[in-house]
C-alpha positions, 0 to 999 in steps of 0.5 A: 827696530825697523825691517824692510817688507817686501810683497813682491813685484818691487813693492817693499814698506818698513814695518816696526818689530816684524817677525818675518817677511817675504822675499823679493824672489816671489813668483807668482802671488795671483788671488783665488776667486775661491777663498780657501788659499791659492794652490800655489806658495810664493815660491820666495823663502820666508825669513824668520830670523836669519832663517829662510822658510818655505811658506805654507801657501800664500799667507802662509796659513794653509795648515789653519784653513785646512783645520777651518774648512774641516771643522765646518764639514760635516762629512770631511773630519768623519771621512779621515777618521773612517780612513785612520781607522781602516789603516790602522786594522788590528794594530801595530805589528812586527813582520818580516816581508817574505816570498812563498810559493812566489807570493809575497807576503807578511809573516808577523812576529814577534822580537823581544829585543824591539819590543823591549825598546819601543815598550820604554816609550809610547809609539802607539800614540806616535804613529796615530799622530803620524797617521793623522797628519799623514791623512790630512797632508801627504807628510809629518814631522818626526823628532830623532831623540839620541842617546849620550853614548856617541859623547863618550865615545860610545855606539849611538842609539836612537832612545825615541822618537817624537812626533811633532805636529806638522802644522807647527813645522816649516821647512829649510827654503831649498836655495840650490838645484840638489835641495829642490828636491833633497833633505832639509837642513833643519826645521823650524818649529813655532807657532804661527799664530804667534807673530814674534820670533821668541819661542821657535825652535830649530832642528838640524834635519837627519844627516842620512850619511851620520843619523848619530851626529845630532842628539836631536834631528828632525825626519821629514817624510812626505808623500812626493807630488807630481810638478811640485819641488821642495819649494812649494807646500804640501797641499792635500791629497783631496784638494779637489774636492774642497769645493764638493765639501763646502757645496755639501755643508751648505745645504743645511744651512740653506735649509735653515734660512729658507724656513727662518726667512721664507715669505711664508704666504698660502694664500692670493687674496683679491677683493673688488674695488667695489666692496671698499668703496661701498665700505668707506660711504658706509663710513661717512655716511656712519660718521655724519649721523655721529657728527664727527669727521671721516678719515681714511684711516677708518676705512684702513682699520676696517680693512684689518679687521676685515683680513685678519678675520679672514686669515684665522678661517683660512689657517689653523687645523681647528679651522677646517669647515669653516667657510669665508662668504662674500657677494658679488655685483656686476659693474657695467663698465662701458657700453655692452660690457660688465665686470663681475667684481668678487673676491677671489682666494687663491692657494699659492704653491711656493713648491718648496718642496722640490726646491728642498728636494732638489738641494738634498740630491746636492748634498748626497752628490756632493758627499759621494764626489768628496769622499770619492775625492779624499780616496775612500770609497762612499760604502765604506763612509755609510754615505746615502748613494741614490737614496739606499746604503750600500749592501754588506757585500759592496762594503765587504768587497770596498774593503777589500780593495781598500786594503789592496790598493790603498793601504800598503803606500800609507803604511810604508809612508807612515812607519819611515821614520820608526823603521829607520830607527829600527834599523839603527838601533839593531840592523835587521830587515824586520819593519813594523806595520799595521795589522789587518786581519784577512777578510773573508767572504761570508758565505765561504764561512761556515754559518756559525761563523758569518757576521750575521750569525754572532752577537757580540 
């Protein structure tokens, strides 16, 4: 079966046994001079099936460079973890948000009622994965799984929920102006890796108006992105900084190919015309007592022997004391004027030194500027700032501005969908949330209590 492929600008070749292609309506298709991907999709679905999808970028392989570029940093997946780790604090708790004496804050509970739900299925697992994805890419994808009851005529009830990897996922192509920045009709899940159209599933997406009217519905939750409707991809929130974090990972290896491919010379060694020429009439006149003929490379293999004898004394530990003579003569080379033709051992500084100096101080500004970019400050990161890790207290106070300002979006973001089932399930206003525990100066604490103070 043969399928028309259309790349864009009127262009369109036939391909046997295609899984999808692009369609005509592409906008904008302009190669990047950096190769990590174009930050800007194609704009035109993509057709799997009878399905229209929006692309993940322009080869519709962002997922796959952003899990590239990642496992070649040495910094970017450790920064992601750090952050996954501070967000999740102390756990996942339930609360009701609450104002008192005009503040407003958390007052966490418990509920025997939810707690008895979420125990029958692992949710702990379902927010990390969330949570993980969310920090890669400002989105994931959860799976509404419904109960039979709506099928008899019964009360619907969310049993669980499932996640599903993002970078499996696509979306509905938004064909109209509402959906440009609406909910999806559905998703589509497969694996991209895989060319045929066999094995991909589609999800209605969640009908908000009767979340109960699908036994299965698929929750889209994303981070909204200034200029970029629902048809373009979701692109990371540290896409700025990819460049910092491939600058930063090749200092090492160029490190590395400097001491596998430096020309590793110590030593400027000149030595006078003079002396070989009067070397190679001692060879002739040696060769015509012995009778045989003379040829140059007599006079090249002189040379070697000469040299390497010469290098043992100039390298090597066991060599120092060791000392390299020669005589000088003066060669009258016109009238009133003489050259002193001697050897001459000059030490080379190559200063590579500086040179690795120098791509060090890179690296630790490139290493600044990427976990500044990817939004965690370096302190909290054990980053290497002008040569000295941050104090106690600047990580103390990091922290605490992390949890301030950083924190409550990715939590309201990350819990959506589960407190959308809350809410199904049993109509109340309590949500659930990380947990953090309040951190606290050091020196406000009682010295028994300080961090500095216990051991364990």
């Amino acid at each position: 079966m043969m399928k028309t492929v259309h790349l864009g600008n009127g262009t369109m070749v036939e391909l046997a046994n295609v899984a999808y292609y692009f369609s005509t309506d592409t906008v904008n298709n302009d190669v990047s001079d950096f190769d990590f991907y174009t930050p800007t999709s194609l704009r035109g679905a993509m057709i799997v099936g009878d399905k229209k999808i929006v692309p993940e970028g322009t080869n519709n392989r962002l997922p796959d460079d952003i899990r590239d570029l990642l496992e070649k940093s040495h910094i970017g997946e450790g920064i992601l973890n750090r952050q996954r780790g501070l967000q999740l604090g102390q756990g996942i708790q339930l609360y009701k948000e609450e104002c008192i004496n005009g503040l407003k804050q958390r007052n966490y509970l418990n509920d025997k009622n939810i707690e008895d739900w979420l125990s029958t299925w692992d949710y702990q697992n379902y927010i990390i994965n969330c949570l993980i994805d969310f920090l890669h890419r400002p989105q994931y994808f959860s799976l509404f799984v419904r109960n039979r009851g709506p099928r008899a005529g019964l009360p619907g009830k969310i049993k669980y929920l499932k996640h599903i990897p993002e970078f499996l996922c696509r979306r509905e192509y938004p064909n109209t102006v509402a959906k440009l920045f609406g909910e999806p009709s559905y998703i589509l899940v497969k694996d991209w890796n895989d060319f045929s159209t066999d094995n991909s599933i589609y999800y209605p997406g969640i009908d908000f108006a009767d979340p109960f009217k699908n036994k299965l519905s698929a929750m889209w939750v994303r981070l909204y992105q200034y200029g970029r409707t629902n048809r373009y991809e979701v692109i990371p929130q540290w896409y700025g900084s990819i460049r910092w974090m491939r600058c930063g990972s090749n200092v090492p290896e160029i490190i590395n190919n400097l001491n596998k491919n430096m020309l590793n010379i110590k030593w400027h060694i000149i030595s006078p015309k003079a002396y070989w020429d009067n070397k190679r009439e001692m060879l002739m006149e040696q060769c015509t007592k012995d009778g045989k003929d003379y040829n140059d490379a007599m006079l090249e293999k002189l040379k070697d022997d000469i040299l390497t004898g010469l290098s043992r004394v100039l390298s090597g530990i066991e060599n120092v004391g060791k000392f390299f003579h020669s005589e000088s003569v003066m060669e009258v080379l016109e009238l009133g004027k003489a050259q002193l033709m001697e050897w001459k051992i000059i030490p080379i500084d190559q200063k590579v030194d500086d040179y690795i100096k120098s791509q060090i101080l890179v690296g630790e500004k490139a290493d600044s500027a990427a976990t500044s970019g990817m939004g965690l400050h370096p302190s909290l990161s054990n980053i290497i700032i002008n040569g000295k890790l941050a104090s106690g207290s600047e990580m103390l106070y990091a922290y605490k501005l992390f949890l301030a300002t950083d924190s409550w979006l990715v939590d309201q973001k990350v819990f959506e969908a589960l407190n959308y089932a809350i809410k199904l399930n049993f109509n109340t206003d309590i949500k659930a949330g990380f947990y953090h525990d309040i951190v606290k100066r050091e020196e406000n604490l009682a010295p028994a209590d300080r961090v500095m103070s216990n051991d364990n």
